[in-house]
DSSP file (Angstrom, degrees, kcal/mol; ACC not computed):
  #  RESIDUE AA STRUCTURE BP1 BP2  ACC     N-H-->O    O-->H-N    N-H-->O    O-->H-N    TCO  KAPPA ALPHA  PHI   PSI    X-CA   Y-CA   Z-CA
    1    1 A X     >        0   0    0      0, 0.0     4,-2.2     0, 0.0     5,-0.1   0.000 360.0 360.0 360.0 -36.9   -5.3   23.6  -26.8
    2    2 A X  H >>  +     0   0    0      1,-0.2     3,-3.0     2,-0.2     4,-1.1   0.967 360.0  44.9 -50.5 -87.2   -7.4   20.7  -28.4
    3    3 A X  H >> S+     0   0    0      1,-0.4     4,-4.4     2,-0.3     3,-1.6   0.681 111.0  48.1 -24.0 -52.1   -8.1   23.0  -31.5
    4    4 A X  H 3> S+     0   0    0      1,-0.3     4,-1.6     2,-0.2    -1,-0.4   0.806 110.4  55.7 -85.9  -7.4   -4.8   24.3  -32.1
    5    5 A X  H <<>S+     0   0    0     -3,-3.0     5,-1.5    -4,-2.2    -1,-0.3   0.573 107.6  45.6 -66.3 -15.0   -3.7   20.9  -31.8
    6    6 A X  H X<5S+     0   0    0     -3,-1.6     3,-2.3    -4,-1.1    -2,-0.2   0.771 116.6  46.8 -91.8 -43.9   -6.0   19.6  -34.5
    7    7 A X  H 3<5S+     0   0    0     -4,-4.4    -2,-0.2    -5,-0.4    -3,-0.2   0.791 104.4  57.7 -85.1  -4.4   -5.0   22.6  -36.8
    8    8 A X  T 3<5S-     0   0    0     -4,-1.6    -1,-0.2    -5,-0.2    -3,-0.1   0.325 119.8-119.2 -57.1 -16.6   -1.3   22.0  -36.0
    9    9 A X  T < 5 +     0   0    0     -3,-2.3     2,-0.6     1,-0.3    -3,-0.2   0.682  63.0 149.7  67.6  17.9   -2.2   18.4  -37.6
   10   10 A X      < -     0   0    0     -5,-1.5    -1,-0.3    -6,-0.2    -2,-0.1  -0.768  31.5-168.7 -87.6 134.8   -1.2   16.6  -34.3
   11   11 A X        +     0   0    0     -2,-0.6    -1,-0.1     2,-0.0     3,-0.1   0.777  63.1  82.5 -61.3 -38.6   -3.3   13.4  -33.8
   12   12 A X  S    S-     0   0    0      1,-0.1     2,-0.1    -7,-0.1    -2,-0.1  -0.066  99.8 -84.4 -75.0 178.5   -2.3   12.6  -30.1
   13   13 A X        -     0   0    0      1,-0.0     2,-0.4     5,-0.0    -1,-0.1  -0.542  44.4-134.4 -83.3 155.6   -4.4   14.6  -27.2
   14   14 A X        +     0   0    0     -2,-0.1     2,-0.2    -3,-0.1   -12,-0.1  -0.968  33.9 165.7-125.7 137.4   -2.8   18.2  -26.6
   15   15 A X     >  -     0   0    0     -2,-0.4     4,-1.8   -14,-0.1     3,-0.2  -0.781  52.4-113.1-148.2 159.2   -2.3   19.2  -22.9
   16   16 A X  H  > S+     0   0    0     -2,-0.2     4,-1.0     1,-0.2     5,-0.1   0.672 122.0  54.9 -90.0  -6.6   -0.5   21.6  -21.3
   17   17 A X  H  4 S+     0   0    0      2,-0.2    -1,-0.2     3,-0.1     4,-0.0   0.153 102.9  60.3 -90.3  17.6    1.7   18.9  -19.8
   18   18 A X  H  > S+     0   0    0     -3,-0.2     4,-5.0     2,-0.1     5,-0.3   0.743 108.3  44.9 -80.7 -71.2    2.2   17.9  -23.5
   19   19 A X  H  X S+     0   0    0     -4,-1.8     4,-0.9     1,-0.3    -2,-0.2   0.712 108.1  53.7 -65.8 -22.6    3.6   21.5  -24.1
   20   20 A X  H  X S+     0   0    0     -4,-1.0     4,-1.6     2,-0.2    -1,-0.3   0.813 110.2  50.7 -76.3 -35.6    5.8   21.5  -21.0
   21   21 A X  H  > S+     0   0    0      2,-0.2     4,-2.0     1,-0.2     3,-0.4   0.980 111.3  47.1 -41.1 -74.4    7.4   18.1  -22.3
   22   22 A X  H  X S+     0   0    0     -4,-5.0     4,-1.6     1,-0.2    -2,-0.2   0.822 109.9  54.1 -62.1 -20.4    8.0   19.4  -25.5
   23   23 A X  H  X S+     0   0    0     -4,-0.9     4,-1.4    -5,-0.3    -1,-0.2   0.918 114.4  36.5 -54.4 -59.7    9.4   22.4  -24.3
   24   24 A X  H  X S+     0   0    0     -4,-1.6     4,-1.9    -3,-0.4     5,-0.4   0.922 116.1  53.7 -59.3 -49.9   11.9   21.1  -22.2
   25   25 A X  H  X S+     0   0    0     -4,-2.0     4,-2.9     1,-0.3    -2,-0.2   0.882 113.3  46.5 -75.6 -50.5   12.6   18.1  -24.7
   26   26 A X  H  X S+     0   0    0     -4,-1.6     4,-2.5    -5,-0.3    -1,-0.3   0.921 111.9  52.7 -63.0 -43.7   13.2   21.1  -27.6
   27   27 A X  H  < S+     0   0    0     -4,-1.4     3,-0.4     1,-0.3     5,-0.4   0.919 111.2  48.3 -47.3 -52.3   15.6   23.2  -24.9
   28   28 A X  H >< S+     0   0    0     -4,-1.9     3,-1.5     1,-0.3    -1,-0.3   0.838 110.3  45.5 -46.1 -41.8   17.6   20.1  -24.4
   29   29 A X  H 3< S+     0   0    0     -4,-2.9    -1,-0.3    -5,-0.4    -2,-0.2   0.938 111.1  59.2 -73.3 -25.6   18.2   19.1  -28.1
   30   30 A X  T 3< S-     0   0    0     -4,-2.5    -1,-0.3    -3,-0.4    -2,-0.2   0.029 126.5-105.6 -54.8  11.4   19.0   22.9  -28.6
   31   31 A X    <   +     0   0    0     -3,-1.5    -3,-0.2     1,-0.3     2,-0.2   0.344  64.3 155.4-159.6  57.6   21.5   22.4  -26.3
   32   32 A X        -     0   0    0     -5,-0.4     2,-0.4     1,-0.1    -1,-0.3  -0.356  51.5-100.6 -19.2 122.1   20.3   24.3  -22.7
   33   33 A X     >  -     0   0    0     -2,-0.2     4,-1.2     1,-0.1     5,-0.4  -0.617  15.2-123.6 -78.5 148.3   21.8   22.9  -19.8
   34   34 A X  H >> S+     0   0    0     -2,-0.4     4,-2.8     1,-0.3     3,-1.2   0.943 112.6  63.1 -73.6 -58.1   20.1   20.6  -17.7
   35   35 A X  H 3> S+     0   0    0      1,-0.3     4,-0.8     2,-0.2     5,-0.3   0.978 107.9  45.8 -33.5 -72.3   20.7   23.2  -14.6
   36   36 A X  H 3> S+     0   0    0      1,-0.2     4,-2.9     2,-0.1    -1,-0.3   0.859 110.2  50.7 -41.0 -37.3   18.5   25.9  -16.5
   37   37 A X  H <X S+     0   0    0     -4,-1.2     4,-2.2    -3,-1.2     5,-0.3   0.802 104.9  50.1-108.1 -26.7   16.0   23.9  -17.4
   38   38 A X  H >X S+     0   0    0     -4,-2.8     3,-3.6    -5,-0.4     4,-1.7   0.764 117.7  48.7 -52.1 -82.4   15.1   22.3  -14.0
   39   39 A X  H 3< S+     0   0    0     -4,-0.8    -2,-0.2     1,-0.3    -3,-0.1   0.557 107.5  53.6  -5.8 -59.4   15.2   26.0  -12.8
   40   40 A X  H 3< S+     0   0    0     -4,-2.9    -1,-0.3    -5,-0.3    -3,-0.2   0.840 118.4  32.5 -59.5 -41.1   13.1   27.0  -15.6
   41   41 A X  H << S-     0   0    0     -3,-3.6    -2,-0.2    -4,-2.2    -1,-0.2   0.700 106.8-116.7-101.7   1.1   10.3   24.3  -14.7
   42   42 A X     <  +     0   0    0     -4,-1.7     2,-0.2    -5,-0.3    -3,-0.1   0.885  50.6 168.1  72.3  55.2   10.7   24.4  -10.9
   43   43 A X        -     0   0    0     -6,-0.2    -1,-0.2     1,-0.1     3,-0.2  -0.468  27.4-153.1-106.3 152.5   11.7   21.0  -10.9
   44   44 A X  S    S+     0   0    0      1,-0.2     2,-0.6    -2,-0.2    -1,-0.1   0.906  85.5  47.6 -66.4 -64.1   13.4   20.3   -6.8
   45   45 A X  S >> S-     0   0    0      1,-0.1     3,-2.8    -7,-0.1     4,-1.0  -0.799  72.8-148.1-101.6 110.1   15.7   17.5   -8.2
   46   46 A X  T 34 S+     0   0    0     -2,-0.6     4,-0.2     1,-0.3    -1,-0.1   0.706 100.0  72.5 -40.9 -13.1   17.7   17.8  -11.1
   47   47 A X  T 3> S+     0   0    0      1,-0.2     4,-0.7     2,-0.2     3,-0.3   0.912  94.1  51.5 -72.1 -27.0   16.7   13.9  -11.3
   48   48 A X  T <4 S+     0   0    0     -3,-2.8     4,-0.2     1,-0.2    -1,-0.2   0.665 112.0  44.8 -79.3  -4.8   13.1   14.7  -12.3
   49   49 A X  T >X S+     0   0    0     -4,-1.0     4,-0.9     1,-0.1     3,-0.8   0.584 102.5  70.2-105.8  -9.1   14.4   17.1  -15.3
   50   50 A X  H 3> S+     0   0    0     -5,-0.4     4,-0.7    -3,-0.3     5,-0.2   0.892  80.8  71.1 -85.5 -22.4   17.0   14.4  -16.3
   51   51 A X  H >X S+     0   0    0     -4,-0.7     4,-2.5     2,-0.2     3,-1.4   0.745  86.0  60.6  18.6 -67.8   14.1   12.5  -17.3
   52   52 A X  H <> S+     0   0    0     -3,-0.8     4,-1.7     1,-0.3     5,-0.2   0.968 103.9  65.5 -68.4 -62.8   13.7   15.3  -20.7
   53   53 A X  H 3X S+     0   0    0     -4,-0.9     4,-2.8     1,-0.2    -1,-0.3   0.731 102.0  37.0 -16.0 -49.8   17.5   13.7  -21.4
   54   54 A X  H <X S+     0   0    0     -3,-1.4     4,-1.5    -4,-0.7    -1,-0.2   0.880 117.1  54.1 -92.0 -30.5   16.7   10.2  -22.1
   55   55 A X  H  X S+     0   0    0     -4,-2.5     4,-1.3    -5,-0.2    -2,-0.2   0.963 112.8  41.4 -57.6 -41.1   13.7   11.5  -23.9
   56   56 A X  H  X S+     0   0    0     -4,-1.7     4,-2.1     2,-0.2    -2,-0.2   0.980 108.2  62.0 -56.3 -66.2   15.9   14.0  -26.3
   57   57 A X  H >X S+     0   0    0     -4,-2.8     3,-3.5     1,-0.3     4,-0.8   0.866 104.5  52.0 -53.5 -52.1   18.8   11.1  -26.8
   58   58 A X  H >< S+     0   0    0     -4,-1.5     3,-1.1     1,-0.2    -1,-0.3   0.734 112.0  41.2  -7.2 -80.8   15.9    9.1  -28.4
   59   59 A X  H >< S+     0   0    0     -4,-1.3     3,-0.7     1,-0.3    -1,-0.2   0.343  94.4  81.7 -69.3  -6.1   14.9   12.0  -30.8
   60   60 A X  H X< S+     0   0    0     -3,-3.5     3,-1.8    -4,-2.1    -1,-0.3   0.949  81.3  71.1 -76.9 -33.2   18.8   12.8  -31.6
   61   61 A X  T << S+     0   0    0     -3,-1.1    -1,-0.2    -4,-0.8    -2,-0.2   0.754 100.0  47.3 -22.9 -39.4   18.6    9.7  -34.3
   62   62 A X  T <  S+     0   0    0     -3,-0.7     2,-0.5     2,-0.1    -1,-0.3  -0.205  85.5 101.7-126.2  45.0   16.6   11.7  -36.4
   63   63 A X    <   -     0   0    0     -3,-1.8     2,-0.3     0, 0.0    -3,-0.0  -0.937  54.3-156.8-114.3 122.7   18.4   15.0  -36.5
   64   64 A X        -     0   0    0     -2,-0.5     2,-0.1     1,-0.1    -2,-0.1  -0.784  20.7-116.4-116.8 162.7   20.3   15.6  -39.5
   65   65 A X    >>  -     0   0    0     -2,-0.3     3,-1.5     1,-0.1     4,-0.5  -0.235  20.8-131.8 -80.9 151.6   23.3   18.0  -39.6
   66   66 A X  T 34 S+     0   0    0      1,-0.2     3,-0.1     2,-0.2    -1,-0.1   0.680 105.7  72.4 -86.1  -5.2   22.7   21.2  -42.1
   67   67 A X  T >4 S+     0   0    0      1,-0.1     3,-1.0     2,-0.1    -1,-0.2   0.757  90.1  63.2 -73.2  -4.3   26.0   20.7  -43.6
   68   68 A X  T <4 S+     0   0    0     -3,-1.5    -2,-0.2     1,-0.3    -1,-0.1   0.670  92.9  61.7 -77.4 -13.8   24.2   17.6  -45.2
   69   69 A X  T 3<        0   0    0     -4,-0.5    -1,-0.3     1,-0.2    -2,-0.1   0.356 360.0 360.0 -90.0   6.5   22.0   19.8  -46.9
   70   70 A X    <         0   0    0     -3,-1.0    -1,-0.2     0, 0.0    -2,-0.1   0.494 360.0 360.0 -94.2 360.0   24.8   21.5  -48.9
């Protein structure tokens, strides 16, 4: 994971609990419901997958709409 993370050009350490963050993080901002995606990581409490939420609202600042590109 180290490798493809260097040839991917990421600086930070690459984990597989890197990729399961960003995975979840991506579903959310694609818009997945929070029910699915505990399920999908085989989370008990939906509180520990609400987590990927506050992490997504962060990253929604810097999503720009593709009618802006017209």
């Amino acid at each position: 994971m180290a490798r493809a993370g260097k040839l991917a050009g990421i600086e930070k350490r690459v984990t597989a609990h890197v990729l399961r963050h960003s995975y979840a993080t991506h579903l959310i901002l694609r818009g997945v419901d929070i029910r699915s995606i505990q399920e999908l990581l085989g989370h008990v409490d939906v509180r520990t997958t609400e987590i990927y939420t506050k992490l997504a609202k962060t990253m929604r600042g810097e999503i720009t709409s593709p009618l802006d590109d017209l």
